[in-house]
Structures are given as structure tokens and as C-alpha cells.
N, C-alpha and C positions, 0 to 999 in steps of 0.2 A: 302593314300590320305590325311590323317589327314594331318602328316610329311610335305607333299609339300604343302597345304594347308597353314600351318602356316609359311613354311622356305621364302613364300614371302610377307610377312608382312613387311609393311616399316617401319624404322628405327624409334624411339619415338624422340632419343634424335641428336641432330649434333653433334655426337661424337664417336668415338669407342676407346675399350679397341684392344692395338695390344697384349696381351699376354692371350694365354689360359687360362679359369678360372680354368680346372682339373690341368693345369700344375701350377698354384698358389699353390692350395690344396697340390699338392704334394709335391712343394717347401717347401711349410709351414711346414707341417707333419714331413721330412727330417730336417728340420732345429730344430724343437721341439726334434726330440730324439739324435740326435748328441748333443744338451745342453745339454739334461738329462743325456748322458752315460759320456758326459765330465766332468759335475758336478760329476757326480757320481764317475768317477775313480780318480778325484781330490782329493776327500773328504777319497777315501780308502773303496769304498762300492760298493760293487758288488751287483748291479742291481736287480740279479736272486733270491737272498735269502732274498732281503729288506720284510716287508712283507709293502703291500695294505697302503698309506698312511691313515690317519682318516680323515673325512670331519666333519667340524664348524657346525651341525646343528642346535647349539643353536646361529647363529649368527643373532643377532636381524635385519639387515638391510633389507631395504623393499625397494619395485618398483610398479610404476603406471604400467599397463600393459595396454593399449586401443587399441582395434580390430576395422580394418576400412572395409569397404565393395569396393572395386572400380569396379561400373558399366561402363568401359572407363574411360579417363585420366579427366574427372572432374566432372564425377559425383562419389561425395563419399556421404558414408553416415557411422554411427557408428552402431557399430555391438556391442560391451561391452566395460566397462572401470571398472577394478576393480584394489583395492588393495591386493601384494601378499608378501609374506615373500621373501627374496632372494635379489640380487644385481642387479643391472641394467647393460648389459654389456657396455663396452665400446665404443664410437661413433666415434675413431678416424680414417681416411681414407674412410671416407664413402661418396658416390660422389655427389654431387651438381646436386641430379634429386629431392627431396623434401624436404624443410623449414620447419624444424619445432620451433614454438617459445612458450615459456611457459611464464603465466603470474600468478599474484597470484592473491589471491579474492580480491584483491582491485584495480585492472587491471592495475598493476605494472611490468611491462616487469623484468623478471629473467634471462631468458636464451635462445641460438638460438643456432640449430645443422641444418647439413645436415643429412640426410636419407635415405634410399634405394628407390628405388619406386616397388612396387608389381607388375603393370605389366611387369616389365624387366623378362626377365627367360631365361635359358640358357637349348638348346634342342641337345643329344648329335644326331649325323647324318653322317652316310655316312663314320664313323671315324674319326670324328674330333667334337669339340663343338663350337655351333651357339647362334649368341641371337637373342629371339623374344621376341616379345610385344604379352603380353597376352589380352582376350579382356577383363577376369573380373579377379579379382584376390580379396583376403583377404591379408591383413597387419598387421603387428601386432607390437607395438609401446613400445617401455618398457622404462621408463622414470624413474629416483631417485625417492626416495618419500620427498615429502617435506608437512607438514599438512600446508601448506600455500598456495598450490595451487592451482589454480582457472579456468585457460584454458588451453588448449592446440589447437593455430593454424597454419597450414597445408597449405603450398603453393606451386605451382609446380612452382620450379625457370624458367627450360625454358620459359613458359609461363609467366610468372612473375602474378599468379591468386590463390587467395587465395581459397583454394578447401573445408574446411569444418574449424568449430569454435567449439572444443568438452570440454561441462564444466564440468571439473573434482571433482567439488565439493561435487554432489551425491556419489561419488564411496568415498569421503574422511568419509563423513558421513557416510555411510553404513561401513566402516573397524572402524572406531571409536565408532559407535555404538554397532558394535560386539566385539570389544576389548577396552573397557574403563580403562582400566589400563595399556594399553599401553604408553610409555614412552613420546610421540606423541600428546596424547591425554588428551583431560581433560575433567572434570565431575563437572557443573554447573546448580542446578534446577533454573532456571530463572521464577520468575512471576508477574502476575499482580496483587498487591495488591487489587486496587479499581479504578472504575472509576463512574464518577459523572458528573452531568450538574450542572455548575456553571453560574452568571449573565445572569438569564433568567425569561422573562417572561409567564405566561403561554397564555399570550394573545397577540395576535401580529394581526396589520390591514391591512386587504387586500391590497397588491400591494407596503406594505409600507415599508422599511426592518430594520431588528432587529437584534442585536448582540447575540450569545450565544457560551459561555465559555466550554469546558468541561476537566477535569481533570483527569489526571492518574499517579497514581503512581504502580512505578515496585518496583521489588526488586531481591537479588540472594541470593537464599539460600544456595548455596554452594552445594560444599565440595571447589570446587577450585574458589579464586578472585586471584584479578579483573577478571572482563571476560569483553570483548567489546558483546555489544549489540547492535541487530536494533530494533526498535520499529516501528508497522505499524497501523496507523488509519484509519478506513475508515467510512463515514457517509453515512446512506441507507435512507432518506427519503421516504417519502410518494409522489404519482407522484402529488399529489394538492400543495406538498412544494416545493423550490427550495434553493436546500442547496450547499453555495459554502465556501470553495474550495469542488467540492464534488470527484476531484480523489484522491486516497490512497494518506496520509502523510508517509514521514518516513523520521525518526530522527535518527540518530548516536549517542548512548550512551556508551561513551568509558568508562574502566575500573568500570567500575561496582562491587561495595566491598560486603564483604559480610555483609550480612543481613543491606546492606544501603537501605531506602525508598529514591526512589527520584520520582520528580513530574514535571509532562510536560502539559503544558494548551495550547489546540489547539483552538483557536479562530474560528468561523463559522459565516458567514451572511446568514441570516435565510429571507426568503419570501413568502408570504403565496398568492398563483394564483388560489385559489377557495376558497369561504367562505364555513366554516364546522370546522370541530374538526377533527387532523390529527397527524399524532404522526412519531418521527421521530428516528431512532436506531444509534447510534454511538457505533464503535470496536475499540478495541486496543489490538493488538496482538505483543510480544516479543519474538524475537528469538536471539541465538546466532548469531553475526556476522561472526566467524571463525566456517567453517565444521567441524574440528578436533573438537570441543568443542560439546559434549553429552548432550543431556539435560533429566535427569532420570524420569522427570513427568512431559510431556507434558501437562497434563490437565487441569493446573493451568497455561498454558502461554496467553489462550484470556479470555477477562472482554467486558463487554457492558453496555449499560444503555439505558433508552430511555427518551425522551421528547414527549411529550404530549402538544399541541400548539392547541388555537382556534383561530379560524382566523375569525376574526370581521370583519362586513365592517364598513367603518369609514361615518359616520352623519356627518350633519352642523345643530348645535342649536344654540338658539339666547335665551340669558336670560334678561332677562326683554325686549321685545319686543319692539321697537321704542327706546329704550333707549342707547344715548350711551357718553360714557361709560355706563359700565352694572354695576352700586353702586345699589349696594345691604345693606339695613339694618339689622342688626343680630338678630333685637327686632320686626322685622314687621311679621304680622299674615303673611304670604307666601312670596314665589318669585317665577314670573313664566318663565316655561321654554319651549320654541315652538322648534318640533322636525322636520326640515323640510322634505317633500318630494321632491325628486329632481329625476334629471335625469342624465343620464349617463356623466360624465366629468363637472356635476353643482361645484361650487365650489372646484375643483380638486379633486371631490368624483369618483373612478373609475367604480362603477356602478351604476346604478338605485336603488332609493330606497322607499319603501314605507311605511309612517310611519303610515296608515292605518293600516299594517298589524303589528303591533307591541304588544303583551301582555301586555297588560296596569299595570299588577300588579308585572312583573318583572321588572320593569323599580327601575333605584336606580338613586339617585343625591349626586355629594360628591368630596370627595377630589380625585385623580386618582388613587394611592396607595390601598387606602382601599376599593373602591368598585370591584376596577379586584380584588382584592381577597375575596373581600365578606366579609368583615369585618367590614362595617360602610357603612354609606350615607342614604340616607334619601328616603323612598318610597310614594306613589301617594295618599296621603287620599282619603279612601275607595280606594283603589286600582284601583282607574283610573283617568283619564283625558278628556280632550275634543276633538273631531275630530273640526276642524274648517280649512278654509283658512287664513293664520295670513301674517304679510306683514314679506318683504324679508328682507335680512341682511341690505339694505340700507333704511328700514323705510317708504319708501317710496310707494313700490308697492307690490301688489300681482298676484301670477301667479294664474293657475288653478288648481291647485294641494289642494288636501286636505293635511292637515298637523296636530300634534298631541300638544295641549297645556296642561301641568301639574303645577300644584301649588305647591311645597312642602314648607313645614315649618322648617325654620333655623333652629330651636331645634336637628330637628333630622340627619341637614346634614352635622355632625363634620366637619365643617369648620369653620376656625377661622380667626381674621380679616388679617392674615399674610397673607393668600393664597391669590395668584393672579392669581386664575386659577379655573374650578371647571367640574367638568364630568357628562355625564350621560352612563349609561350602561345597558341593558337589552335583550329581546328575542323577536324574529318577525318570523314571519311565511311566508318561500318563495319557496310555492308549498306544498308540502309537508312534508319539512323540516325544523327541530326548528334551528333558526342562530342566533348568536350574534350581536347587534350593538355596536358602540361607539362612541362618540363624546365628546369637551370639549371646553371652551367658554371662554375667560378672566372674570372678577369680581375682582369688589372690593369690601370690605365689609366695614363699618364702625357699628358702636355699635348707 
């Protein structure tokens, strides 16, 4: 039942062989020992007493061998791909039922053969041999070896559809990793020296954006250079940050010498979408670019670093109130500075702010530089100031808002008569939580 079952299977391809495949076999077979006994009585060497030729088993040649699965004529899928010692055989006459084309890891077209196709099968019957189409069958693909290879893809020509895309690069890796002294292969510790956050602040204001640098250098320790490298960075922010570019970098680092330091600065725009303290992780991971190429101690291929970023929301002060310009003397007992409370979109401030709630004794005034890092500026004698309503940036009016006024004394707020600018910085309480403000005002100073 099987037999008739399968003998009416319709035909895969539009085409038929008109000559027997056992009568080929045989052809062949008869054709190979009349060579051999011709050769042989040419040469004066009877056959019977030759002994056993030797076989090459130290012949270093090697073959990709890749096993296909075919459920039907398009659904394939990969069943293994390894590397093995041996030859690839030869692919001439072989008939125009599957494409196959090989490309290298840099998806550079090498080579295109026809191939057999797995479900063909030939069923002997009745005394004669028949072809049928199988409904699954396994394939099995034996390919050169070349350590540059990359894919291998699979097309049924009749249909003109490309049936599966198999990266051979794993199976290169895995024979070079088990044979790194193969002739083929090469042996490169590749690492990350260091990496670092450079041009950064550690304060940045809500909604506002800010640049940050970060550095890496690699290096190869050898045993074999140059080796070509990839290099991959990725930044994992905190979700209150938003950090772009934020999908994986990667860089192309050719010929990589040995024990060269070299260095790659990936720039980031940095934004901070909730006020708080939030910290953000950048990676940089190197690998070899070519499979064939071993790397003996992984452990040393990824580096990280983090940043650590408070996200202020940004004030509108007014220094000397009513005054404008805001001249300031360097010799006068005070100058004061009104911290206003506004509302959400006042002055292009992106949220509400209350300078009620503000810790009077954290509050600094000074040059920008030195109070985000805490290094100078001038604090609130006796450590506070006044709640009052004070009139708006235009001198003119007041809203209903309480707002926070501070006196500080030149002496202490290093600023000198060059600065045309001046800050305040401090800590407010919004619910529960301690936050950052910031704000800064034009000024001039005279003596």
C-alpha cells in the first residue's frame, strides 16, 4: 500500500531524467575498473598482488557540513552545522533543483552551486526504478571550509524562493575554539581597558538636555595582530532618564595591534523627565570581528561605568527685586535675591514650584560652577530668609503666590566683578521627598 501510495505522487520538478539511475551506477562502476585494470596493465602491475593503496589521514583539508530538515518543499529549517576534517566532494553535474550561495561575515557574495534536493528519491518497483517526492526528508550540505565564512542561502530554483538563510559563523567559532592552532585560525585576548564618563555634569534640569561623553579604550593582548574588531555600546538608563542614542552602538575597529590602547568617545543626550536623583549605566563590550579568530579570556572583553545625575527643576530668581539691570555692589552689606513661586509653564519652568517649601539653610548663591559642586557660594545669614509675596520679573506686579526672599553678603558669594551671571541652588521638599532646585539671574557687579 505504502509502494502505490507513494508511486502516485506528482512530479516536484518539470522535468525528467530519461535514463535509469541504477543503470548510471552501473555505467559508472564499469567505467571506474576498466580505468583501473587499464591503468594498471599499462603501468606492468597486476592488480591481484598490489597491496591496499594508504589513505592521507593527516590531510589537513576541512568541510562545512550543514544538516537541513525539509518538512515539504519550503519549509526548511536547520538541523546542525559543524566543522569536520575531510574534503568537500565535488558539485559538478548536480541539477538545478536547489541554490545554494555562500557569503562571508561581511555579507560578501563568494560562491553559487546547484544541489540536490532531499525530497527527490528514487523507489525501486515492479523491476524497474521510479522517482518520488518525498514528503520530509533530511539534507545534508558539505561545503569547503573557508574561516571567512558567514552564510549559507538556499533557494528552490523552480520556485525561484529563497527557503532558509543558515549562519555559519557559530559552527566556525566553535571548530576554532576547539582547535586554536589550527592553521585557520587565530588566537587574540581582546579587552576593555577602561571606560569612563567624560563632559558631565552631575546635575542637569528637569526637561532641559545635557551632553555626556563617555570613553573607552580597548586593546589586544595578543598572541596574534592585527585582528579586526567590533566594539558594542549600550546605555541602560533609569526610566525617569531619557538617554539617546539609547539603541546599541557599534564601531568597526580594523587591524587592532598588539598591546595598542586605542580610544572611542560616544557622545549621549542626556534628559532628565522626573525630578530626583537617578543614575544611569553605560557598556562597552569587544569582540572579534572574524569567527575563526578565538578569544582565550573572555572575561576581560565588557567594562561599564555609571553616572549618577540629579535632576533639579529649574527656578526664576530675581536679584535685586525691582531692579533692572540687577548691578550689584561688591562692598554693600547684602543683595537680595527673591526665589519665585510659579506655576506650571510660568516663565518656561516645566512644573510648579513652591518656594514655600524650600529648606532655607540649604539654599547657596554664587557663581554656577562652584555651588553644583559645592565648593563656594554664599549661604542665608542665620540660615534663612523671608517668605513674603515680592513683585514679578517685570517690577511691576505681584501675583498670589508666596515667594521666598534671601539677603546674602558679597563676602561670601566668590563672585567677582567679571561674572555676568550668578546662581542659586538648594533643597525643597515636594511630598515626601528631598529635590533639588536651581536657578540663575544675569548681574553685574561693580566694586
Amino acid at each position: 500500500m505504502e509502494t502505490q501510495r507513494i508511486s502516485k505522487c506528482a512530479p516536484l520538478w518539470p522535468f525528467e531524467f530519461k535514463i535509469k539511475f541504477h543503470s548510471l551506477v552501473r555505467i559508472g562502476l564499469m567505467g571506474l575498473v576498466v580505468l583501473w585494470m587499464s591503468v594498471s596493465v599499462a603501468a606492468g602491475v597486476d592488480p591481484r598482488i598490489e597491496p591496499i593503496p594508504k589513505l592521507d589521514f593527516d590531510d589537513p583539508s576541512k568541510a562545512m557540513v550543514v544538516r537541513l530538515k525539509f518538512d515539504g518543499r519550503t519549509n526548511v529549517a536547520l538541523a546542525s552545522a559543524e566543522v569536520t576534517f575531510g574534503r568537500a566532494h565535488a558539485r559538478i553535474g548536480d541539477p538545478p533543483l536547489l541554490g545554494v550561495e555562500l557569503f562571508d561575515d561581511q555579507d560578501r557574495f563568494m560562491e553559487k552551486f546547484n544541489a540536490w534536493h532531499p525530497l527527490w528519491a528514487f523507489l525501486w518497483e515492479g523491476g524497474h526504478e521510479k522517482r518520488i517526492t518525498l514528503p520530509s526528508a533530511s539534507g545534508r550540505f558539505v561545503l569547503p571550509f573557508d574561516p571567512d565564512l558567514g552564510t549559507m542561502k538556499v533557494t528552490d530554483i523552480p520556485l525561484k524562493q529563497e527557503l532558509i538563510a543558515v549562519d555559519l559563523r557559530p559552527a566556525v567559532r566553535e571548530f576554532c575554539d576547539q582547535n586554536p592552532d589550527d592553521s585557520d585560525c587565530s588566537v587574540a585576548d581582546l579587552a576593555i581597558n577602561s571606560i569612563s564618563v567624560q563632559a558631565s555634569s552631575s546635575l542637569t534640569l528637569l526637561g532641559k538636555l545635557d551632553n555626556v561623553v563617555i570613553r573607552t579604550f580597548m586593546t589586544n593582548l595578543g598572541p596574534d595582530s592585527p585582528i579586526d574588531a567590533n566594539l558594542t555600546l549600550n546605555a541602560l538608563p533609569a526610566p525617569e532618564l531619557s538617554v539617546k542614542p539609547i539603541a546599541a552602538q557599534q564601531y568597526s575597529e580594523p587591524k587592532l595591534g598588539l598591546n595598542e590602547s586605542r580610544q572611542r568617545d560616544q557622545s549621549y543626550t542626556l534628559q532628565c523627565l522626573q525630578p530626583g536623583s537617578y543614575s544611569a549605566t553605560f557598556k562597552a563590550r569587544i569582540d572579534a570581528s572574524r569567527a575563526s579568530v578565538t578569544d582565550p579570556n573572555r572575561n576581560n572583553n565588557d567594562g561599564s561605568t555609571s553616572l549618577s545625575v540629579d535632576c533639579a527643576v529649574p527656578v526664576t530668581i530675581d536679584i535685586k527685586p525691582r531692579k533692572d539691570p540687577n548691578i550689584a555692589k561688591t562692598k554693600v552689606a547684602t543683595i537680595p535675591v527673591s526665589i519665585l513661586s510659579t506655576g506650571a509653564g510660568e516663565y518656561g519652568n516645566p512644573i510648579a514650584f513652591d518656594a514655600t517649601k524650600i529648606i532655607q539653610s540649604s539654599v547657596r548663591f554664587g557663581p554656577r560652577n562652584l555651588i553644583i559642586n559645592g565648593n563656594g557660594g554664599a549661604t542665608p545669614p542665620h540660615d534663612r530668609g523671608h517668605i513674603k509675596k515680592v513683585y514679578e520679573l517685570d517690577g511691576k506686579t505681584k501675583d498670589s503666590d508666596l515667594d521666598l526672599v534671601i539677603h546674602f553678603r558679597p563676602v561670601g558669594t566668590d563672585l567677582i566683578v567679571s561674572d555676568k551671571e550668578s546662581c542659586v541652588i538648594g533643597k525643597f521638599l515636594q511630598g515626601s521627598k528631598l529635590l533639588t532646585f536651581f536657578g540663575c539671574a544675569d548681574i553685574s557687579l561693580t566694586k
